[in-house]
NUVOGU-111802 format. One record per atom (N, C-alpha, C, CB): residue in one letter; z, x, y. Coordinates in steps of 0.05 Angstrom, whole numbers, plus 5000, padded with zeros to 4 digits. Glycine has a CB too. Layout:
BEGIN
aZXY
...
END
This chain:
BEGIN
x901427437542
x904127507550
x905327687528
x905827257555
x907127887540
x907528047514
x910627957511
x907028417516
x910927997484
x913827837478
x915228057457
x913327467461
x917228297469
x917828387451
x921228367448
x916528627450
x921428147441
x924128057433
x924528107403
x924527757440
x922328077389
x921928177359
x921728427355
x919828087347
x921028537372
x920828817367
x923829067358
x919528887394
x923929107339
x926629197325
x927229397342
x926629287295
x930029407354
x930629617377
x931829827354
x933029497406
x931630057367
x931930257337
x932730537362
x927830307309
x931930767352
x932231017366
x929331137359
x934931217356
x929631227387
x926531277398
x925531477379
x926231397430
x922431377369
x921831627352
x921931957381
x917731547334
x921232167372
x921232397388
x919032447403
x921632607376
x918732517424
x917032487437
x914932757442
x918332387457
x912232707453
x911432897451
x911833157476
x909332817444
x911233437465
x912233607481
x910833687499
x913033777471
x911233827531
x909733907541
x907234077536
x910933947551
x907734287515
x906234427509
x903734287491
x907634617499
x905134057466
x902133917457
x900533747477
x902533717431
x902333607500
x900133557515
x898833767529
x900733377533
x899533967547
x897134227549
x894734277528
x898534497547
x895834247507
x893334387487
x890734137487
x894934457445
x892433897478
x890833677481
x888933637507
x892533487480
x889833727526
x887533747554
x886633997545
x888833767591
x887734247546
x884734407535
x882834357513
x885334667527
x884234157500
x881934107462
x879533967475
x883633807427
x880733767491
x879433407492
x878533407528
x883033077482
x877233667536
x876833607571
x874933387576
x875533887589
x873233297555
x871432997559
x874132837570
x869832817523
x875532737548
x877632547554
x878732637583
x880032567530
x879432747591
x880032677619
x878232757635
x882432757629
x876032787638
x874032657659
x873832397643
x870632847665
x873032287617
x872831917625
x875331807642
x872931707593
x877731827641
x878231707655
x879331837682
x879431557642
x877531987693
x877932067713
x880732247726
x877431877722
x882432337709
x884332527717
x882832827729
x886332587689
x885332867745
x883533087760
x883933337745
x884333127791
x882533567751
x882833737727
x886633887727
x879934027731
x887433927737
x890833957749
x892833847737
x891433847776
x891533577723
x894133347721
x896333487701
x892933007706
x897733417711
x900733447692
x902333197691
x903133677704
x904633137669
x904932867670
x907932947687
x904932667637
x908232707684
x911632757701
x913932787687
x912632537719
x915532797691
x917632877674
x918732697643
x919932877695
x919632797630
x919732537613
x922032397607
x918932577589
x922732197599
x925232087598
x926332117577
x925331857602
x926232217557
x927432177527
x927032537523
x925231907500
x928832657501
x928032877495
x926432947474
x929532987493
x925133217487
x922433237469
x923733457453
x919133317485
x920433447425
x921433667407
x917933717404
x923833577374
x917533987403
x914934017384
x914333917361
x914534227378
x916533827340
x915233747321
x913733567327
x916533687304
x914133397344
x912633097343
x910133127351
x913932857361
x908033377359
x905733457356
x904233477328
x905833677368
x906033447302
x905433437278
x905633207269
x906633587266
x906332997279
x906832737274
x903432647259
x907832557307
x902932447248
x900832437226
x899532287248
x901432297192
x900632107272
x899132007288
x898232107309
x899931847293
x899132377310
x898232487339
x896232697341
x900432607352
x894332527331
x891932817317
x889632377310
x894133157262
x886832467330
x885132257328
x885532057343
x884832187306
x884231827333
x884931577350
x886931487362
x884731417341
x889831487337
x892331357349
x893231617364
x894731217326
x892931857366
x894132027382
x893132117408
x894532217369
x890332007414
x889331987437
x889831757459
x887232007432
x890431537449
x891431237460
x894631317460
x890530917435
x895731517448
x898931547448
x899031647470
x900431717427
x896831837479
x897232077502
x896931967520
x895632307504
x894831757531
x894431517545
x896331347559
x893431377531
x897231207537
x898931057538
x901931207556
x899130967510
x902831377541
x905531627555
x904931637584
x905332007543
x902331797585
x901931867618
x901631667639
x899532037622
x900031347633
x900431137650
x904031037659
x898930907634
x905031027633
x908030957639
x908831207655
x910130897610
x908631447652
x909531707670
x908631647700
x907932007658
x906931537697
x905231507742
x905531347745
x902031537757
x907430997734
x907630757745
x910730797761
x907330497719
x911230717773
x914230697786
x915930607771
x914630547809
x918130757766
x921330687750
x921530467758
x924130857758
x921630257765
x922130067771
x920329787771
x922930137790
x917629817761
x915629647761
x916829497738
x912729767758
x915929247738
x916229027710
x914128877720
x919328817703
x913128787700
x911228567694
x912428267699
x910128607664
x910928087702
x911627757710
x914327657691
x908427517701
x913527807669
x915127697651
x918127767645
x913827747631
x917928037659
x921128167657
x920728347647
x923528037644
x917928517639
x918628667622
x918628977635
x916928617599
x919329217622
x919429417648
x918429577637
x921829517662
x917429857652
x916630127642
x917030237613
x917830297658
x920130147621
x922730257596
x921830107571
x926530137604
x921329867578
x920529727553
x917329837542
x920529387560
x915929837557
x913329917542
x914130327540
x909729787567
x914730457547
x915630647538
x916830677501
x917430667558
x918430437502
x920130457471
x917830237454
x924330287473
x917030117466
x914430007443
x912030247440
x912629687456
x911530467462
x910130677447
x911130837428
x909330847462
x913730917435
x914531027416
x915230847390
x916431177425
x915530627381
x916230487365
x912530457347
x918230227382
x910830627362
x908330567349
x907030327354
x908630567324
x908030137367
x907329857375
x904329907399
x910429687392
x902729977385
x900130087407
x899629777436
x895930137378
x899329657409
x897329357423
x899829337450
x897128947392
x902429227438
x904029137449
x904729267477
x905729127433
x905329567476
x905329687494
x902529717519
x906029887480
x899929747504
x898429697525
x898329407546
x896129737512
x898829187528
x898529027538
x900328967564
x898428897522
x902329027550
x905829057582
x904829197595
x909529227578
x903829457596
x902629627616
x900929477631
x901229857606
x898729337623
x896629237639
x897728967655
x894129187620
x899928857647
x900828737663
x903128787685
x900928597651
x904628977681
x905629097696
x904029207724
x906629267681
x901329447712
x899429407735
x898629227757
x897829427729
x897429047738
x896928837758
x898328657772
x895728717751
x900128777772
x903428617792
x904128787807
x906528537777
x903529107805
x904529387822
x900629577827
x907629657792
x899329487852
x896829557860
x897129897851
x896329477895
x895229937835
x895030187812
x892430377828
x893730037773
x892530597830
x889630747834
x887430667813
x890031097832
x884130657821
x882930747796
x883330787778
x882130857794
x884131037776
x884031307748
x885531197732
x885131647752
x888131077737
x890030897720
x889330747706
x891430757729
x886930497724
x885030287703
x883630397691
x883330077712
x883230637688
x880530847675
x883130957650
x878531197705
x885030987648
x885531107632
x886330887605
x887331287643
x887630697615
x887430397605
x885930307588
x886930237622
x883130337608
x881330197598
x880230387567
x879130147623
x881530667575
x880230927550
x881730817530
x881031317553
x884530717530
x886530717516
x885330497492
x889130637534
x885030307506
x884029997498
x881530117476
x882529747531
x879130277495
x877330277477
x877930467448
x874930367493
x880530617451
x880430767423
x882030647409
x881231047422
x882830467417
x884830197393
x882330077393
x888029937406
x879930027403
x877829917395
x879329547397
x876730077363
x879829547418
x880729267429
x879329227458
x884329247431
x877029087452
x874528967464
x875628827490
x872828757443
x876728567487
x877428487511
x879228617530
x878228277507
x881428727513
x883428867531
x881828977544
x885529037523
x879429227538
x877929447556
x876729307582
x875429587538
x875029147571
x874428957589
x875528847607
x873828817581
x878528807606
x881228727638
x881128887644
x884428637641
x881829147633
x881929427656
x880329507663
x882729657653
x877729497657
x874829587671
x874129337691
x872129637647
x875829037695
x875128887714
x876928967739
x875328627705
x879529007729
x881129017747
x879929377762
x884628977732
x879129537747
x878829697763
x875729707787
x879229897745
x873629477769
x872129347790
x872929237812
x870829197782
x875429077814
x875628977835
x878229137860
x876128687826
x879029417848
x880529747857
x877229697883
x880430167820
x875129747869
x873329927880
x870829617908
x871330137844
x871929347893
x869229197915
x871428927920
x864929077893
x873828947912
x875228717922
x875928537898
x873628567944
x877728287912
x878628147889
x877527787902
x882528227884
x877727657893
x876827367899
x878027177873
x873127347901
x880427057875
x881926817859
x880726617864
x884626757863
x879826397847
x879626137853
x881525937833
x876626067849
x881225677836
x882225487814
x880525357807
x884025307818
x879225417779
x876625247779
x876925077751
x873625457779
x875924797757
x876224527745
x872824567732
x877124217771
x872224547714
x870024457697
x869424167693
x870524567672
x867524087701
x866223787707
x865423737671
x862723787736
x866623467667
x865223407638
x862623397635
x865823177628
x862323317603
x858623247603
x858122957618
x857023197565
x860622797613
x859322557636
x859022537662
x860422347636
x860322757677
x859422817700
x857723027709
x861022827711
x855923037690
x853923287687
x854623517682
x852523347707
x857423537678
x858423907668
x856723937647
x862123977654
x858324187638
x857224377607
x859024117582
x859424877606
x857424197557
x858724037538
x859824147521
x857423877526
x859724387516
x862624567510
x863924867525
x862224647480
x865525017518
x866825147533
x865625437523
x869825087533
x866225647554
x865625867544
x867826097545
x863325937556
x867126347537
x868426527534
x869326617562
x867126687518
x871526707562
x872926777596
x872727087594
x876926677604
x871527237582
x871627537584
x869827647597
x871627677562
x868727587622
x867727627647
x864427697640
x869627877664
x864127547619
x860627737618
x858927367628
x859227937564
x860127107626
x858126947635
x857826937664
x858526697626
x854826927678
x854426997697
x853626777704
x853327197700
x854826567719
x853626307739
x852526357765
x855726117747
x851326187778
x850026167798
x852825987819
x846826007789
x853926107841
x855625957859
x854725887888
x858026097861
x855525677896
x854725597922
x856825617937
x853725337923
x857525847952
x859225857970
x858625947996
x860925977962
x856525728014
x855925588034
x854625738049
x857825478046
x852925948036
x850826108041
x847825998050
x850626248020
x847226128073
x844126068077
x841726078080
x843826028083
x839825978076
x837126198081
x835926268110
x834626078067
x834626388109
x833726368134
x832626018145
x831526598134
x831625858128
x831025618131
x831725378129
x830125608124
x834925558130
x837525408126
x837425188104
x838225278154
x836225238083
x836125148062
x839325318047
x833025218051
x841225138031
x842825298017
x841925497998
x844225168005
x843725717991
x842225937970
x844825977952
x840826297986
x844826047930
x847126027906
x846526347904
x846425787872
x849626437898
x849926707894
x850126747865
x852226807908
x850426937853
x851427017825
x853627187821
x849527137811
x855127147806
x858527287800
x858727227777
x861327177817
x860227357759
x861027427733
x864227247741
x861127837725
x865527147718
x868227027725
x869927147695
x868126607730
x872227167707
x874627177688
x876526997680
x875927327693
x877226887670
x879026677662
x881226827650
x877726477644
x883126787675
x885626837668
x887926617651
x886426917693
x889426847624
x891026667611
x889826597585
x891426447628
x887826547590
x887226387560
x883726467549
x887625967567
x883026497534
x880726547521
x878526477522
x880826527504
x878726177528
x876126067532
x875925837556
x875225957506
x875025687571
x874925427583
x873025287579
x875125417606
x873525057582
x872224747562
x872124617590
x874624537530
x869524417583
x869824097601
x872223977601
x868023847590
x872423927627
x874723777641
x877523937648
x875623557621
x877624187644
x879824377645
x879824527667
x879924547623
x881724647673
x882524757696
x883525097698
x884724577702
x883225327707
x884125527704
x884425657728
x882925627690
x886025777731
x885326097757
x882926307744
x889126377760
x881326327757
x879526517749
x878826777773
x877026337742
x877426987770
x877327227780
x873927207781
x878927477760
x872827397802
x869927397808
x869627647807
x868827287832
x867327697798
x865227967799
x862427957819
x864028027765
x861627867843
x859427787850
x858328027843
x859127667876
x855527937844
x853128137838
x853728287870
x849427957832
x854628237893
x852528297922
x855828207934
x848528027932
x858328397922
x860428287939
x861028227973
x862128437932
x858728457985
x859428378008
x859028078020
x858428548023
x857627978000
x856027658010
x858727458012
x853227497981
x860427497995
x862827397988
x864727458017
x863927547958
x865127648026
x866727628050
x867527498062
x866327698063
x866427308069
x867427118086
x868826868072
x865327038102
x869526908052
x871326678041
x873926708052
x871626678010
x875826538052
x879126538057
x879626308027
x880426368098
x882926328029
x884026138018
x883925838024
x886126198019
x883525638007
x882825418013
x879225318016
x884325398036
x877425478012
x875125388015
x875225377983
x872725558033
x872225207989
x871324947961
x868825137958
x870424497971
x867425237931
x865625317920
x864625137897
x866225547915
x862125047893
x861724967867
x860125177849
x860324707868
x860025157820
x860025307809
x856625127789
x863325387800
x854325277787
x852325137782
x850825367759
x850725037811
x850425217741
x847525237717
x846125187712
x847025207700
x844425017735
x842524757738
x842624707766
x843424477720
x841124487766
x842224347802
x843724167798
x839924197825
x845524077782
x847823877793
x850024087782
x848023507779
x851524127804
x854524277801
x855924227772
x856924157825
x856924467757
x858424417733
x861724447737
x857424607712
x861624527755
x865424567764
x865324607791
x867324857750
x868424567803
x869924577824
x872024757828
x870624387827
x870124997848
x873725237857
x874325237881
x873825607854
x877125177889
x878425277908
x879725557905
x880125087913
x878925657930
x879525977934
x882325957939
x877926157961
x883726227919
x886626187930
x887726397934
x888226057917
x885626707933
x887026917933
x884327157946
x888626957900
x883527207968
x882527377970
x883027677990
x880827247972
x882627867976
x884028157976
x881628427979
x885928197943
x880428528004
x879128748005
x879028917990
x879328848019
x877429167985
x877829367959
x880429587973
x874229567950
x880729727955
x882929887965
x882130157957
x885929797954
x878830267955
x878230527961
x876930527984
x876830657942
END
């Protein structure tokens, strides 16, 4: 959750000018094919006034001035009016870019997104942003969320079975790379059950442990197999043959390319 109540409200440093962003798309044309801008793009108007100097700024040249450029043009294509769960708005991650607050600002952005359904290229630019702050997990939410732009989304609530009821005996990492085996009521031709595979996210918190509970996010290997879920069905979640957790589905959403 981003919390910038600490954040010292001040006057906006100056912003950058139309013309250093032009040059910057002619220097850096890799950078926008990774994240997919089309070759045309222009940003939208800006809210604060600009000056060229701030193309000389010591940060706007390398790493922090490529995640600056990033960062500007996502808040430029989200709607004046988007806020995140928390209250926080455009306006606000706007003045934490300029306030230099990199982390802070990406992070409001990415939650703002995922409360206002974003194109692709948006999670692609995100996700560029993240990787040149060289902040691993963050890249990793925007390259999920923009996996599930392109094959759908699937929420569950999933409870982790202790070691005395045969769960796992400690907890793992929620940054979508462990890949379980799920049973969600699939069959063989021999009508024998068959367990799928999906990648999970654990939303909120870092890791989950025996006996705990989370909303989590799916990546199946073979999404169309997944289709036929609704809200309210029971999946167990397996590493072995006795089930290690329990999800109820509570949110499922087609792709939107």
């Amino acid at each position: 959750m981003v919390d910038m109540e600490n954040v010292e409200r001040g006057p906006l440093l100056k912003r950058w000018s139309e013309e250093w962003l032009s040059a910057l798309a002619e220097s850096e044309p890799e950078l926008r094919l990774r994240v997919g801008l089309p070759a045309g793009f222009r940003r939208g108007p800006s809210h604060a006034p600009r000056h060229p100097a701030v193309a000389r700024h010591p940060r706007a040249h390398g790493l922090g001035g490529a995640a600056f450029t990033l960062l500007r043009q996502v808040a430029d294509l989200l709607p004046g009016d988007a806020a995140a769960e928390c209250g926080m708005t455009v306006e606000d991650a706007r003045e934490a870019i300029e306030l230099q607050q990199w982390e802070m600002a990406l992070d409001l952005l990415i939650e703002i997104a995922e409360v206002h359904p974003v194109p692709l290229a948006l999670w692609g630019m995100l996700s560029e942003s993240a990787r040149q702050m060289m902040l691993d997990r963050s890249r990793r939410r925007c390259e999920w969320h923009g996996w599930e732009v392109r094959h759908g989304t699937v929420r569950t609530r999933l409870t982790l079975l202790g070691a005395d009821k045969g769960g796992r005996r400690s907890a793992f990492s929620g940054d979508g790379r462990l890949r379980p085996l799920w049973d969600i009521g699939s069959r063989a031709p021999d009508r024998q059950r068959e367990v799928r595979i999906a990648r999970l996210w654990v939303e909120c918190v870092q890791e989950l442990g025996p006996d705990e509970t989370a909303d989590v996010r799916f990546a199946p290997l073979s999404p169309e197999q997944w289709r036929h879920l609704k809200p309210g069905d029971v999946i167990t979640m397996h590493e072995g043959r006795p089930a290690v957790g329990t999800a109820t589905v509570i949110e499922v959403r087609p792709p939107r390319t």
